[in-house]
Every structure is written in C-alpha cells, then in structure tokens.
C-alpha positions as CSV (number, residue, x, y, z in Angstrom):
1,X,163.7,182.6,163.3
2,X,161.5,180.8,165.9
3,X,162.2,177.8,167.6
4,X,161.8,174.4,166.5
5,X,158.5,172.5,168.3
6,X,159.5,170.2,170.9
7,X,157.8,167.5,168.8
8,X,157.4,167.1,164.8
9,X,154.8,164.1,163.4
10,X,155.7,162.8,159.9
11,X,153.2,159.9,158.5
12,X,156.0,157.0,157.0
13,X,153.2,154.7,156.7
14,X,149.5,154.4,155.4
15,X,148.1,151.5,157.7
16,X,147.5,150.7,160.9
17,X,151.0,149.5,162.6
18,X,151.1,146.5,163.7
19,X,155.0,145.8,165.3
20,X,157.6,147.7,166.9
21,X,160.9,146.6,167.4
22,X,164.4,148.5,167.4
23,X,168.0,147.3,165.9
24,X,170.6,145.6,168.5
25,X,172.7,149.2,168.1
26,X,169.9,150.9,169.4
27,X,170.3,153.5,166.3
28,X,166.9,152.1,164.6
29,X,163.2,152.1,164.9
30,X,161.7,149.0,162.7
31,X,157.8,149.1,162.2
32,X,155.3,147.3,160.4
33,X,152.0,147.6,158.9
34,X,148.7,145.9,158.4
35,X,149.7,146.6,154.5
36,X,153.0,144.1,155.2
37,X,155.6,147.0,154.2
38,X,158.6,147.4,156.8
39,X,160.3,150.8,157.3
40,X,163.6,151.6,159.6
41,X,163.8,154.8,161.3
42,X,167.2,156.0,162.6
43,X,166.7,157.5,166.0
44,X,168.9,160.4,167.1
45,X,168.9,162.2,171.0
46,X,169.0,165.8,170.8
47,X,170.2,166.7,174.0
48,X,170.0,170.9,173.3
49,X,173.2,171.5,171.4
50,X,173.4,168.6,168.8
51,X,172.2,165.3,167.9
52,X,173.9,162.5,169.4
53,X,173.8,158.6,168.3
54,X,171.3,156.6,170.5
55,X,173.9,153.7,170.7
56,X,175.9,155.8,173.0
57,X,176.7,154.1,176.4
58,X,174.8,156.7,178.8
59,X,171.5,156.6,176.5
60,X,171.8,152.0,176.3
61,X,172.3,152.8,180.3
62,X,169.7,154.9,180.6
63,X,167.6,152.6,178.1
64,X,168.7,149.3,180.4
65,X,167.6,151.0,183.7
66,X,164.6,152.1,182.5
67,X,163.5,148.5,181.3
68,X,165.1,147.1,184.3
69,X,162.4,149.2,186.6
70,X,159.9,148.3,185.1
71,X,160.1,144.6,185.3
72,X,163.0,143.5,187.3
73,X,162.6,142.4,191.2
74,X,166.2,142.6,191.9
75,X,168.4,144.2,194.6
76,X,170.5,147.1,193.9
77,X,173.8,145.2,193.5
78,X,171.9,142.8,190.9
79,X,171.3,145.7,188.9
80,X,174.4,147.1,188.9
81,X,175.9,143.6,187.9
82,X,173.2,143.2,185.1
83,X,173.7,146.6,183.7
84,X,177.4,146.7,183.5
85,X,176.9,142.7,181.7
86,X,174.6,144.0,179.5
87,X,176.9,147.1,178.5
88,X,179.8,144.7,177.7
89,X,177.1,142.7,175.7
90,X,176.1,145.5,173.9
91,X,179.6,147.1,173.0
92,X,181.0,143.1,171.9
93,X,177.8,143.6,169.5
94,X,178.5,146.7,168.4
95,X,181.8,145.9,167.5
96,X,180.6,142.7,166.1
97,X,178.7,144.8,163.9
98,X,181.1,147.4,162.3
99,X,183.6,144.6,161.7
100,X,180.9,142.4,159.7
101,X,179.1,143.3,156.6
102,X,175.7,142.1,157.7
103,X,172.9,144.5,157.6
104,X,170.9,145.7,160.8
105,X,168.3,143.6,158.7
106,X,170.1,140.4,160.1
107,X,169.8,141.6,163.8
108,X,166.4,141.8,165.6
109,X,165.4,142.8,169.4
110,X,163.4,140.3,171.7
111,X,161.6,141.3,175.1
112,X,163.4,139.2,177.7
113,X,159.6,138.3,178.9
114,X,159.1,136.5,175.9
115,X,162.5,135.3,175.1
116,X,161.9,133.5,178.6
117,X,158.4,132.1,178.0
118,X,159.8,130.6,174.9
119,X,163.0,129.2,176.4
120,X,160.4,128.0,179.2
121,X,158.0,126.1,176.3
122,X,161.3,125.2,174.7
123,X,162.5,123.3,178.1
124,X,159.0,121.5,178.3
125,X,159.3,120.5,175.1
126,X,163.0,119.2,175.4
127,X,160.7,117.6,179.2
128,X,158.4,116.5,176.6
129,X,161.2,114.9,173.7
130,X,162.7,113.2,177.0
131,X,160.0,111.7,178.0
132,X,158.8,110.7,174.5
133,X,162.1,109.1,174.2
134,X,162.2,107.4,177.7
135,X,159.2,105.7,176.9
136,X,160.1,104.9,173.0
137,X,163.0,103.2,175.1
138,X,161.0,102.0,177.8
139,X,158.4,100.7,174.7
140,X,160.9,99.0,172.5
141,X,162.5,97.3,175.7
142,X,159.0,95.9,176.4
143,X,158.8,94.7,172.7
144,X,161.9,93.6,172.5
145,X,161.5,91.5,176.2
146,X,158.0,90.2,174.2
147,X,159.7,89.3,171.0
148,X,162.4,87.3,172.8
149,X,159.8,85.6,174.9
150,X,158.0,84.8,171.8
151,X,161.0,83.7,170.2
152,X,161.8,81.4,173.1
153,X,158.2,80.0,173.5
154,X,158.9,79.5,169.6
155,X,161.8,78.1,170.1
156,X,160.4,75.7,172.7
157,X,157.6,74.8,170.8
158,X,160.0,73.9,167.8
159,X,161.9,71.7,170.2
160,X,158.8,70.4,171.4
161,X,158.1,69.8,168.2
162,X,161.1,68.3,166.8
163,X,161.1,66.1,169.8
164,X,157.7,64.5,169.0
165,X,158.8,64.2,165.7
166,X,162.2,62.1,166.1
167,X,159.8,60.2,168.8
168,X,157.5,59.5,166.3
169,X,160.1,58.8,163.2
170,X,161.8,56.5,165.2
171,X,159.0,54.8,166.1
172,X,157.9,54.3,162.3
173,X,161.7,53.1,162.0
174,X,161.3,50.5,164.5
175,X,157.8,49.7,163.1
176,X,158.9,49.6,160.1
177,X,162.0,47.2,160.7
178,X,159.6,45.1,162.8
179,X,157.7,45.0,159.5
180,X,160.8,44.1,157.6
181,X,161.1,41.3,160.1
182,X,157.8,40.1,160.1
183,X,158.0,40.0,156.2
184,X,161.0,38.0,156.2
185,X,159.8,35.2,158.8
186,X,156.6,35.0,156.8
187,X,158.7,35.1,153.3
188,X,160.6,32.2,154.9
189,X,158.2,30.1,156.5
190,X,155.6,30.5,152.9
191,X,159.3,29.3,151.4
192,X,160.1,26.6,153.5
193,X,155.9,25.3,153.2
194,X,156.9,26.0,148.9
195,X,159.4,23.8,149.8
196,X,158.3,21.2,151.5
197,X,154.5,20.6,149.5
198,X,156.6,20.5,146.4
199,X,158.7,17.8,148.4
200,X,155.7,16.1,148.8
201,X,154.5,16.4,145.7
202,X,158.0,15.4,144.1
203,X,157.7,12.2,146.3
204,X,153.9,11.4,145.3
205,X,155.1,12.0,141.5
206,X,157.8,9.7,142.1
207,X,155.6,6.8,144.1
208,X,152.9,7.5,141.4
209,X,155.5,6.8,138.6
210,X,157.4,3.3,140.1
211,X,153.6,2.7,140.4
212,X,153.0,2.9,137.0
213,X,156.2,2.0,135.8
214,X,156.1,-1.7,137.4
215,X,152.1,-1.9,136.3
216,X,153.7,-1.1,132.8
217,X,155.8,-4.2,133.6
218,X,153.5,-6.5,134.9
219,X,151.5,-5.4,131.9
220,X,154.5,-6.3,129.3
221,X,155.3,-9.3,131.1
222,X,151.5,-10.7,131.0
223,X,151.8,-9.7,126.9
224,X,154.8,-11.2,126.8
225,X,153.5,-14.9,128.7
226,X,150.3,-14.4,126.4
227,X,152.1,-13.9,123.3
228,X,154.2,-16.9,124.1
229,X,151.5,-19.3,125.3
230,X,149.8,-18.4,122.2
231,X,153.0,-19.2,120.0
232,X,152.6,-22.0,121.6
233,X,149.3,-23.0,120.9
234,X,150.0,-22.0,117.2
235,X,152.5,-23.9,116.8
236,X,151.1,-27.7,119.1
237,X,148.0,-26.9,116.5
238,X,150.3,-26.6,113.6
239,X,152.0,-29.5,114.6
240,X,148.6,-31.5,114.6
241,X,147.3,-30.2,111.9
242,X,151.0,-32.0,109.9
243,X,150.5,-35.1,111.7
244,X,146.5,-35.3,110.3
C-alpha cells in the first residue's frame, strides 16, 4: 500500500466559518458557521508511530510556549514560572473535568488579549460604578444638607410665625379685655345716669303729686266753706221767709 498524505481535507461545514475556538482539555476543535450550526472536532497528534491525545503535557507545553512567543515580553525565568502555573492549571482542570459530568460544551477557551481588555473595561466600569456612587453620595448629601436647611428656614419661619401670632393674639386679648373694661365703665356710668334721672323723675313725680294733692285740698276745703256758707244762707233765708 502507499503512504498516507501528509495532509487530508474533509468539508464538515457548508458556510463560510466564522469562529474558532478549542475545549479547555485541548482534545477539541469548536467551529462555527455563517449558517449558525456548531461542530466539535477531536484533535489527535500523530507523532509517526500512533496517535496521541493533544491534552498530553508536552503537546499543552509546546501549545503554551508557542502562544507565549508570540505575545509575551517576559524574561526567561517568567516563562518558566508561567508555563509550569499554567500546567498545574491545566492538569487541576483536567481532573476537574473527568471527575464532573459536565460536557466540554460547558467549558470554552478565551485569548488572554481579550480576557484582559475586558477585565480592563470591566475595571473602568467598576471606576465608573464608583464614581457614580460617590457622587449619588456626594448628591444626596447635598440634598440632604438643602432639605435640612430648608427645613430649618421652615422651621424658623414657623417660629417667626407663631411668634407674631401669640404677639398678635395677645394683643387682641388685651384689646379685647380693655374692651370688656370700657364696656363695663360705660354699662355703669349709663346705669348710674338710669339711676339717678329716674331719681329725679321719682322726686318731680312726688313734688308734682303733694302739689296736686294739697291743691285737691285747698279745693275740697273751698267746697266745703262754700257749701257751708250757702247752708247758711239757705237756712238765715228760710228763717225769714217763717218770720214773714
């Protein structure tokens, strides 16, 4: 038989791809397509004699310090240091993943570039949240300094108020008792005047009636002399008359 070719090309999907993105194990190839469907490749290492898994630790070295060249800026002793933390990180995983039932579906791979860029906008908005909240706080304190000043100037102004108010009740109290006062000296001085014209009238009534009564007398006593005079006459002319 002849050999195998170094490379074989089989078409899993009918549309453009769009995303590339392999499993935390290392062991699969997700891709996407402009069509929406998702498809997992598992990726084996053929290294002449048999296939091996792509989750063993020389091929996630090899995979580390090849992504580390590329963009790291670090000194040797760094990368030494960030490969080994990132071995232990990837064998916790790995046994994190045989001992949970979670499928590789549940796991997925970020660049470091853009895990930083959005820890970066995450940290200025957690800048921004901070700030938003220092000057909600720094708000509500100035609102909450106005209301008390407007309470107070209320408060003030009620007391100001009130003030003015006993001032000017008390005032009708004393104008009103001065009222009382005045009403009373009037009420006795109109009963004392009652008093004294009906004095005077009682006296006038009284002269007016002695007057009248002794008049009445004089009167009688004048009938009485005339009655008897004539009596008299009657009786000297009867008297004549019996002696003719």
């Amino acid at each position: 038989p002849g050999e195998l070719p170094s490379f074989l090309e089989f078409s899993l999907h009918s549309h453009p791809i769009t995303s590339l993105c392999l499993s935390n194990d290392l062991g699969t190839l997700f891709s996407s397509c402009e069509h929406g469907t998702i498809i997992g490749t598992e990726l084996k290492v053929w290294d002449g004699a048999e296939y091996t898994s792509t989750s063993s630790p020389e091929t996630t070295q090899a995979l580390m310090e090849y992504a580390h060249l590329r963009g790291a800026a670090k000194s040797r002793h760094q990368e030494q240091a960030l490969i080994k933390e990132i071995r232990k990180k990837i064998v916790a995983a790995q046994g994190s993943i045989s001992n949970n039932t979670s499928t590789l579906n549940d796991f997925t791979m970020v660049l470091k570039s853009y895990l930083q860029e959005k820890l970066g906008e995450i940290k200025e908005l957690e800048e921004q949240i901070e700030n938003l909240r220092n000057e909600t706080n720094y708000t509500l304190m100035q609102k909450d300094k106005e209301s008390r000043e407007e309470l107070q100037l209320m408060r003030a102004d009620r007391e100001r108020e009130k003030r003015a108010d006993k001032e000017r009740y008390e005032m009708m109290v004393e104008k009103l008792a001065a009222a009382h006062t005045m009403h009373e000296e009037q009420t006795k001085r109109m009963n004392e005047d009652f008093e004294r014209r009906m004095r005077e009238v009682d006296n006038q009534y009284e002269t007016r009636l002695a007057q009248e009564y002794e008049k009445q007398s004089r009167l009688v006593n004048e009938i009485q002399l005339n009655n008897e005079l004539k009596e008299q006459q009657v009786a000297d002319l009867t008297r004549r008359h019996e002696e003719q």
